[in-house]
C-alpha positions, 0 to 999 in steps of 0.5 A: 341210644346206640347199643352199647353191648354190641361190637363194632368196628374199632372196638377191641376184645377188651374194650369199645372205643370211644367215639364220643369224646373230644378230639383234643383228647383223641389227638394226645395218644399220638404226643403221648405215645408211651404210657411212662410218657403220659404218667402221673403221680398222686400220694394220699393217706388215709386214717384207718383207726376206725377201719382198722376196728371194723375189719377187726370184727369183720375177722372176728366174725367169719371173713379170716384174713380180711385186711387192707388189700382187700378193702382197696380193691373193694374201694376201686371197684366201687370208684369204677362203678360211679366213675367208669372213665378210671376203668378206660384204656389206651392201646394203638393211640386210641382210647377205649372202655373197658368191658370188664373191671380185671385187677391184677396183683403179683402173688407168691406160691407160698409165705416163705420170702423165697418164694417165686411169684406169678400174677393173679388176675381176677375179673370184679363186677361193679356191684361187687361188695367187699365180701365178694373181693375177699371171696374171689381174691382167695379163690384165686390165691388159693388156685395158685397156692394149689401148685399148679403152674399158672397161664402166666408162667406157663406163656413166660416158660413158653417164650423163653425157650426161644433163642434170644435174637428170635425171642427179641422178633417174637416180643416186636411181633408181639407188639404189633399184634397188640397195636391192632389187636391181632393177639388171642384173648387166651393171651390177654388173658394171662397177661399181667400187662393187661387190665383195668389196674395192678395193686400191690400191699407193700404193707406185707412187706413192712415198708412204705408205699412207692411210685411204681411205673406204669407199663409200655407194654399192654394197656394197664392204665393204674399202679396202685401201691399201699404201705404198713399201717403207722401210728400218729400222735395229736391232740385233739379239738378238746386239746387231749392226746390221741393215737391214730392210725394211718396208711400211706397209699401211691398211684401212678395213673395215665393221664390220657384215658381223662382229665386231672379233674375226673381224676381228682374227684375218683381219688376222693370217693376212693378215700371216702370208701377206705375211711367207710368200709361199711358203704362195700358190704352193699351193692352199688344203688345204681351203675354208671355206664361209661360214654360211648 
């Protein structure tokens, strides 16, 4: 058995290379070259009464704040574990693990809506319980929120005073340093391009869920997007009317880092996870580690 913690030539700072996987697979990187060319889109709902009412005493109980952003994120984290291949990447036309599971999300530095945003960038464990993601997630708006200039902005302030036609040549170097992984790690580490998937809560905006690009740039291989609650109305197998809760929910996912089935039965454990939020508040029995 190789070991699997151990550089080797062709791994990244953020990833190993896949060595194992078919050339068919290794081959579509160089079709699909962009990200946008390689994108897929899913839509999904979910019924949340139930869940509505345990995050309700979760609330009540101590963990202020706890909502759906936190039990999405919570949900993926536990997808990874189970199905690590959701956790790969491509970067340079060909496809990698990655070593870590890092969420990004955009963040205001304060509840007024004109308020500027940055990203907030926090790094997960794969036996992270739903009160681990609600103890990181705070801990890093809170950093935010404190007032001081965050890595991201501090690298965007830092381009931008460059003249326009150099700053063009600095993002192409930019590019090709990150094609053959010349970029520093104090870099990738500030950048909202890269990481395992990038969420945002439309729902804290009232508005539905939407479709939103992937990037070129960077290797971020899923754009999750959820929206405000709503309300159905049906009547159920005793033919009594019921009032139900749900929430809409939209992925946009490269479809080069594995198949529509392996995609598939990762969208079903997220669901099952959101509808059964009290499988998070325990570690995972067990871990799967990705193929090498």
């Amino acid at each position: 058995m190789a070991d699997k913690s151990r550089k080797r030539f062709g791994d990244r700072k953020e990833g190993r290379r896949l060595r194992s996987i078919t050339p068919l697979m290794a081959f579509t990187p160089y079709i699909m070259r962009d990200r946008n060319d390689a994108s897929n889109y899913f839509e999904g709902e979910v019924d949340i009464t139930e869940t509505d009412r345990w995050l309700r005493e979760q609330r009540r109980g101590g963990y202020k704040g706890l909502g759906m952003l936190h039990l999405f994120i919570a949900a993926y984290v536990r997808v990874v574990s189970q199905m690590p291949g959701l956790n790969r990447f491509v970067s340079g036309q060909r496809v990698y693990a990655r070593n870590e599971i890092m969420v990004n999300m955009m963040v205001k530095y304060s509840v007024e809506p004109d308020s500027p945003e940055t990203c907030a960038k926090v790094v997960f464990e794969p036996t992270d319980t739903i009160y681990d993601v609600y103890n990181k997630m705070n801990a890093a708006v809170e950093e935010i929120r404190s007032g001081d200039t965050s890595g991201t902005e501090n690298a965007a302030n830092a381009l931008m005073k460059i003249p326009r036609l150099i700053l063009k040549f600095a993002v192409w170097l930019i590019r090709l340093f990150d094609y053959f992984d010349w970029l520093p790690g104090a870099l990738l580490g500030v950048s909202p391009f890269h990481g395992s998937m990038i969420i945002t809560d439309l729902g804290s905006l009232g508005i539905p869920p939407i479709y939103h690009h992937l990037y070129n740039f960077g290797n971020l291989p899923v754009f999750l997007a959820f929206g405000a609650k709503r309300m159905e109305t049906g009547v159920n197998t005793e033919g009594q009317v019921v009032h139900r809760k749900f929430v809409d929910y939209k992925i946009v996912c490269d479809e080069r880092i594995c198949d529509g089935s392996y995609y598939a039965s990762a969208f079903k454990y997220l669901r099952y996870y959101l509808k059964n939020p009290n499988e998070l508040t325990h570690p995972p029995e067990n871990v799967v580690e990705d193929i090498y």
